[in-house]
N, C-alpha and C positions, 0 to 999 in steps of 0.2 A: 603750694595749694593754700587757698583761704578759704573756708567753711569757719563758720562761726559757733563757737562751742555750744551754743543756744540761741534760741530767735531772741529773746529779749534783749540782746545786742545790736539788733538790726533797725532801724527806726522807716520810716517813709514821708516821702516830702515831695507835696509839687511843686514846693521851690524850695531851693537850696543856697543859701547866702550866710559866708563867714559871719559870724557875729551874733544870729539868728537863734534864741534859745532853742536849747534841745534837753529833752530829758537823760539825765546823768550819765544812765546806762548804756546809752548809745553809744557802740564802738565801728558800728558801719551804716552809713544813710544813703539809701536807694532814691535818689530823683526820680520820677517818673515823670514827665514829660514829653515834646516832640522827639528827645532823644534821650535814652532811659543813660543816668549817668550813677555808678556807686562808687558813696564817698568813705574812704575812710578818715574817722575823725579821732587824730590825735592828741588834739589838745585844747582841754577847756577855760575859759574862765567863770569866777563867781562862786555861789555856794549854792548849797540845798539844789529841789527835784529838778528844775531845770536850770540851763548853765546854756554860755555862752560859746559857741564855738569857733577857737581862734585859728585852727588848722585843718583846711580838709583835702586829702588828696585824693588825686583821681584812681579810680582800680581800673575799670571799664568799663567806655559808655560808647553806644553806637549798635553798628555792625558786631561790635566782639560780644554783643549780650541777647541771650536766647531767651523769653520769656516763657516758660511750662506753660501750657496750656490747660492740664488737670491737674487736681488738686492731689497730695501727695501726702504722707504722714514726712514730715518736715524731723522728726527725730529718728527715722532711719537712715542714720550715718552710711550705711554701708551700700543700702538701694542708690542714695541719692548721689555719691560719689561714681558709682559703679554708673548713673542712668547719664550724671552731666557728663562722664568720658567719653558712651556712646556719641553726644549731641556734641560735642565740641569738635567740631568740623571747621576745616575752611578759616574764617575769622572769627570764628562765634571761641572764647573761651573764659565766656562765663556760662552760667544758668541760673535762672533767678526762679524760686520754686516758692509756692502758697499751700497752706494746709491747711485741713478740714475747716481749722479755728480761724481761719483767715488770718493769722499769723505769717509773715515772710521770711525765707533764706535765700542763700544763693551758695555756690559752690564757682570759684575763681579757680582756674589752673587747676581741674580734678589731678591727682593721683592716687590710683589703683593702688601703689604700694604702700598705702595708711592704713589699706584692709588689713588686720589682721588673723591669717587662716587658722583654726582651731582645728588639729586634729581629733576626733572621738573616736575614742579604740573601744570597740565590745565585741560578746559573740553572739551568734545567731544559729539557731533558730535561738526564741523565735524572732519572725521576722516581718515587721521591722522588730529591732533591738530594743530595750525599755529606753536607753540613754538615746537613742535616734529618734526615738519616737516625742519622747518627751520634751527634746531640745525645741524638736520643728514645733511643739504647742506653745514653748516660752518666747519661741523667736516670733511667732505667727502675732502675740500677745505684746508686741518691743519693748520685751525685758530686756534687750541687751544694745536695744537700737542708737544710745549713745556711744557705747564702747566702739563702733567699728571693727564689729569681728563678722569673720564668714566658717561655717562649719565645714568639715570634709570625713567624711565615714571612712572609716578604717576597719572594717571588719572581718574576724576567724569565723567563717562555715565549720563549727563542729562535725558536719555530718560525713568530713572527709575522713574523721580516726572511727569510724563505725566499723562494727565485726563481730561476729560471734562472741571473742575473747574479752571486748569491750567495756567497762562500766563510767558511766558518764558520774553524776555527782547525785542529782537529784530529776525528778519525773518533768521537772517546768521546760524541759527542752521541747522531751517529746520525743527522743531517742531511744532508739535499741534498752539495757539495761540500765539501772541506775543503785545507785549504793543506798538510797534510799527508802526502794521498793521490792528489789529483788537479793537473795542473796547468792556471794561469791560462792560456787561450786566447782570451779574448773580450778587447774594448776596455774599459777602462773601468769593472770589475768593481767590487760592493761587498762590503769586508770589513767581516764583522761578527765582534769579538772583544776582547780588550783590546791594549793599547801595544805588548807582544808580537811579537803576530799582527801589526800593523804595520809591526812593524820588521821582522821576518820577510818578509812581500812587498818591502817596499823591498829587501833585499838581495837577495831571488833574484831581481831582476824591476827592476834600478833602471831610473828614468825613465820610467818607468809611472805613467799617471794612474791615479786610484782613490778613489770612494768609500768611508767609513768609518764604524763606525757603532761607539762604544766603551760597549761592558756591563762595565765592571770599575765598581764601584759607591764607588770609591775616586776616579773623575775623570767622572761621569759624574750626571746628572738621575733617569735609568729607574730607580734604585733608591736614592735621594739618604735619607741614614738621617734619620730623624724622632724618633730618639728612642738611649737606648745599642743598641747592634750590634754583631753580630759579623761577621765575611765574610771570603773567600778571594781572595787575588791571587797572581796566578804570580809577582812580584819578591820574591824572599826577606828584598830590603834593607826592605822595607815593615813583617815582622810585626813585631807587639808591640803596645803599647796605642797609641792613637792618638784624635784629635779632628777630624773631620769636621763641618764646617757646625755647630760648636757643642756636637755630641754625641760625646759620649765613647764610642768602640768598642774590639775590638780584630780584629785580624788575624791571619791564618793563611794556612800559605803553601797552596798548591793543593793540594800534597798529603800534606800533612799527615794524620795518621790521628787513629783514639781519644784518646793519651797526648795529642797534640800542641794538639789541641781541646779535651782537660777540663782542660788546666793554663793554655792561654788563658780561659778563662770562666771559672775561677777568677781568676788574676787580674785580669781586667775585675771582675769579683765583688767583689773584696779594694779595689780604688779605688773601685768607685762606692761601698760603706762610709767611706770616708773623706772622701770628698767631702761 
């Protein structure tokens, strides 16, 4: 696949001729004429803003190149990958795409398998999740529309450990009791929550038995990540990037908002590149 790390790569020309200045930066030049032809331009001569170009070979011109018809945000790596795989039919494999800014890209040879999928582990209610909700307003926003990532929710429904015997952690769920609001009266109760919420009961309540059942998805099976991830734990000493069962995630603290969330997923972003 060729997609261009940035438009400012991409230059435009109705005529196209070895030799012909071009400004520096140009690492791909779109002919547009009777027959749309894009060049990639290897090598320059000369110095300073424009330079002369001594090699340009052909990508695809013709039949193999679709021209978008609407205008597109040209820095959604992940749309515009995912929209030229749809359209590359037949002989068409390229697509050439314009943004708002009249700015040009194109996507040569899409592959799908550039996406890379971000699992987000949390639990719900409520629901949508704070980390689901907030992702879909950073993505909506293309905080992340360089990096080539796609999200996929992975979420625990609390409301399956519900019961009599039950205490949740705190009131924000919405659930039956909570360690927060009500207190423990029965024998034997089961807490469901993370390490926390644990240590929480042991100290207002020591020497109390007690069931336990732990949804923090940083020590626990219910949401054990299968791939990179991202997720919320209330120990602050935790956030950052981190390696779970093999997979590289990161973390964020509970409450954590917008900023705090799109500068993690970016950097998780920025290593799994490098990796």
């Amino acid at each position: 696949m060729i997609f261009p790390a940035d438009y400012k790569y991409v230059g435009v020309a109705d005529e196209a001729r070895p030799g012909d200045p071009i400004y520096f930066s140009t690492r791909y030049l779109i002919h547009f004429a009777e027959e749309v032809i894009i060049y990639q331009v290897e090598q320059y001569s000369g110095e300073g803003l424009m330079r002369s170009a001594v090699s340009m070979e052909p990508i695809a011109a013709g039949s193999e190149i679709l021209v978008y018809p609407e205008k597109v945000d040209t820095r959604d790596r992940t749309g515009l990958i995912e929209l030229a795989s749809s359209l590359c039919q037949g002989p068409v494999n390229t697509v050439i795409f314009k943004g708002g800014d009249e700015h040009v890209t194109f996507v040569h040879d899409p592959d799908p398998g550039a996406i890379t999928e971000i699992e987000v582990l949390d639990v719900v209610p409520p629901n949508p999740s704070w980390l689901v909700s907030v992702i879909e307003i950073l993505e909506d926003a293309g905080l992340f529309g360089d990096l080539a990532l796609k999200f996929k929710e992975r979420l625990l429904d609390l409301r399956q450990f519900e019961g009599d015997d039950v205490y949740f952690p705190c009131t924000a769920s919405g659930l039956g009791k909570s360690l927060d609001r009500d207190r423990v009266d029965i024998d034997d109760p089961l807490i469901v929550g993370c390490d926390i919420s644990r240590e929480v009961f042991s100290e207002v309540y020591p020497g109390r038995a007690f069931r336990f059942i732990n949804t923090c998805p940083l020590s626990n099976d219910w949401l054990a990540p299968t791939g990179p991830f991202i997720t919320r734990c209330c120990r602050s000493e935790r956030r950052g990037v981190v390696m779970v069962g093999g997979h590289l995630g990161v973390v964020v603290h509970w409450g954590d908002g917008p900023p705090e969330i799109g500068e993690a997923i970016r950097c998780l972003g920025e290593e799994l590149k490098r990796g």
